[in-house]
C-alpha positions as CSV (number, residue, x, y, z in Angstrom):
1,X,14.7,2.8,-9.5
2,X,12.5,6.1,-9.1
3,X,11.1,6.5,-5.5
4,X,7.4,5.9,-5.1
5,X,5.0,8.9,-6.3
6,X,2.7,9.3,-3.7
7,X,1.7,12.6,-1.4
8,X,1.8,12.5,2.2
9,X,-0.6,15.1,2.8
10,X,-3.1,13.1,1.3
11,X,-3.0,9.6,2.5
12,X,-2.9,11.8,5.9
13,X,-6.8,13.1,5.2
14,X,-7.6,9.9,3.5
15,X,-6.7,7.7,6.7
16,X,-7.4,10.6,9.2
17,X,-4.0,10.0,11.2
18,X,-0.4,10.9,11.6
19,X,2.6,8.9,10.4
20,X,4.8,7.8,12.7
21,X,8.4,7.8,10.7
22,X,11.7,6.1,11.5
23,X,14.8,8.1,12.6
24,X,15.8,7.9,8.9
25,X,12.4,9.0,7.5
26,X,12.7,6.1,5.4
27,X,9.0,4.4,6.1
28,X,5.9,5.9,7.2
29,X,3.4,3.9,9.3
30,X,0.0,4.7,9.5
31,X,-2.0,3.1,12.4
32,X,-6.0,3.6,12.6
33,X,-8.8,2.0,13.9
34,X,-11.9,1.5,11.7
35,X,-14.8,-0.4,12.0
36,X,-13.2,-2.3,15.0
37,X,-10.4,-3.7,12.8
38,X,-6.7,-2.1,13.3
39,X,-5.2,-1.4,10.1
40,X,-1.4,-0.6,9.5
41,X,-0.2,0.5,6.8
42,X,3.4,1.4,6.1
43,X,4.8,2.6,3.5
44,X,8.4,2.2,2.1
45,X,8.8,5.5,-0.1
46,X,12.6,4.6,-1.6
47,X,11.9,1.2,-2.1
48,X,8.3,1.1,-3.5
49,X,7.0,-1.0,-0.7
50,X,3.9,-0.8,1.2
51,X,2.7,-2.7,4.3
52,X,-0.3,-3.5,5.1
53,X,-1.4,-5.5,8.4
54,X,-5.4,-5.9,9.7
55,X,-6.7,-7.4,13.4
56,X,-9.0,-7.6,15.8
57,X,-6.3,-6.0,18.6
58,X,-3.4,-3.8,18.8
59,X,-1.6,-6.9,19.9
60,X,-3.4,-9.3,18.0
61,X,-1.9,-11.2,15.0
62,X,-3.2,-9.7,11.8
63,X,-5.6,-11.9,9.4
64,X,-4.6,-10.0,7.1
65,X,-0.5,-9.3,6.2
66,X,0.3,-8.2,3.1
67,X,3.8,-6.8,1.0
68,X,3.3,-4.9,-2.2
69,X,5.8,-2.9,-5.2
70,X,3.7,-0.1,-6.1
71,X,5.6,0.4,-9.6
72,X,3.7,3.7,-10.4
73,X,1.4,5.8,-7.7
74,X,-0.6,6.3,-5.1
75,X,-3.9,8.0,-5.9
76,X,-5.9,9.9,-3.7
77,X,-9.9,9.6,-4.5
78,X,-12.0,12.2,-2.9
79,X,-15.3,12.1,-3.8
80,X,-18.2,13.4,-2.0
81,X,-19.7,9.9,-0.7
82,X,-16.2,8.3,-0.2
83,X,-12.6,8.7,0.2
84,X,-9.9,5.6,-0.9
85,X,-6.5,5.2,-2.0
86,X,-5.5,3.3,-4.8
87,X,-2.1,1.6,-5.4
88,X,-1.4,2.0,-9.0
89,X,0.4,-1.5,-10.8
90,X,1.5,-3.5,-8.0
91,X,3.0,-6.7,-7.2
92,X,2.8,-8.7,-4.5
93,X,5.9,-9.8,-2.6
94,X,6.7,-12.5,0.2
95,X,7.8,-9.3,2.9
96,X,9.7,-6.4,3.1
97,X,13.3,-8.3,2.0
98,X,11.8,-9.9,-0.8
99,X,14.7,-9.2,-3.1
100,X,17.1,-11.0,-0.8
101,X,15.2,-15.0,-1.7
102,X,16.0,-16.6,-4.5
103,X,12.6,-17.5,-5.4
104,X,11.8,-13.9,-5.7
105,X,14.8,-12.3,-8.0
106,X,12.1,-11.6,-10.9
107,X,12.6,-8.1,-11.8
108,X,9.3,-7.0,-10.9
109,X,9.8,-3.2,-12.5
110,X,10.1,-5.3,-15.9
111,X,6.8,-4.3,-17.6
112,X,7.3,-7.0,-20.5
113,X,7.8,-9.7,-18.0
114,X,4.8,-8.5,-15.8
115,X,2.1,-7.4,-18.7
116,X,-1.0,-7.0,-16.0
117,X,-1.7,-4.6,-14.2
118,X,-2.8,-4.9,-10.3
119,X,-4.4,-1.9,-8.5
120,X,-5.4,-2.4,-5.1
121,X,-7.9,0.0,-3.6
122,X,-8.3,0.4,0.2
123,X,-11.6,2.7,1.2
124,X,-11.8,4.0,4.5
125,X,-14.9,6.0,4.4
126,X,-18.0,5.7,4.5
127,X,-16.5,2.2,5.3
128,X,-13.6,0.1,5.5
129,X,-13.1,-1.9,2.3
130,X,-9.7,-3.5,0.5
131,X,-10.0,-4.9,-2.9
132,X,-7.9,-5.6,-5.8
133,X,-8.9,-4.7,-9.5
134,X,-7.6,-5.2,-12.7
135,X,-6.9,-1.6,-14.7
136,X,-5.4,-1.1,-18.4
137,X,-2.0,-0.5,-19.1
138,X,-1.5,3.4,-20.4
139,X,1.8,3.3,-22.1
């Protein structure tokens, strides 16, 4: 399985913070406050995997905890009005060790098995916004 095609630098400007990594550089949180909700995202570059988490508090429990394969990219949108990031063709999983339950063995890289295509589009300005879309399949 190809690692996750995505560019640091630019879900850095896009979330307007630093990553915090793990001693094998193996995830990259991202931690910001925005519109007084604390959003966490991390993101899993060798297994596909992204993280996101959104509360009230630092030490809240989110309302919000999601797990997602992200079988192509991460896009950077720029624009002059708005800046988001979209997560190109994903699936949602139970958590991080989603392979490990039985329920969840589905090869989820197995286009012909998974014909739809998920992209999930978090904004962060002017505004925070999260929403899922539907997008067409390019090969």
């Amino acid at each position: 399985m190809p690692e996750l095609k995505w560019n640091e630098t630019d879900v850095i400007e896009c979330l307007g913070v630093l990553p915090e990594t793990d001693e094998f550089f193996s995830s990259h949180s991202f931690l910001l406050n925005k519109d007084g909700l604390f959003i966490n995202i991390t993101i899993w570059q060798i297994e596909r995997l992204v993280a996101l988490s959104i509360a009230k508090d630092t030490k809240a429990v989110p309302f919000l905890d999601l797990h997602f394969i992200v079988r192509d990219r991460i896009d950077f949108i720029n624009e002059k009005d708005y800046s988001s990031l979209i997560f190109r063709d994903c699936i949602v999983v139970s958590n991080r060790f989603w392979m490990y339950y039985k329920s969840d063995k589905n090869d989820v890289f197995d286009k012909t098995a998974f014909t739809w295509i998920m992209d999930l589009e978090l904004t962060v300005h002017p505004e925070f916004q999260f929403k899922s879309f539907e997008s067409e399949r390019a090969d």
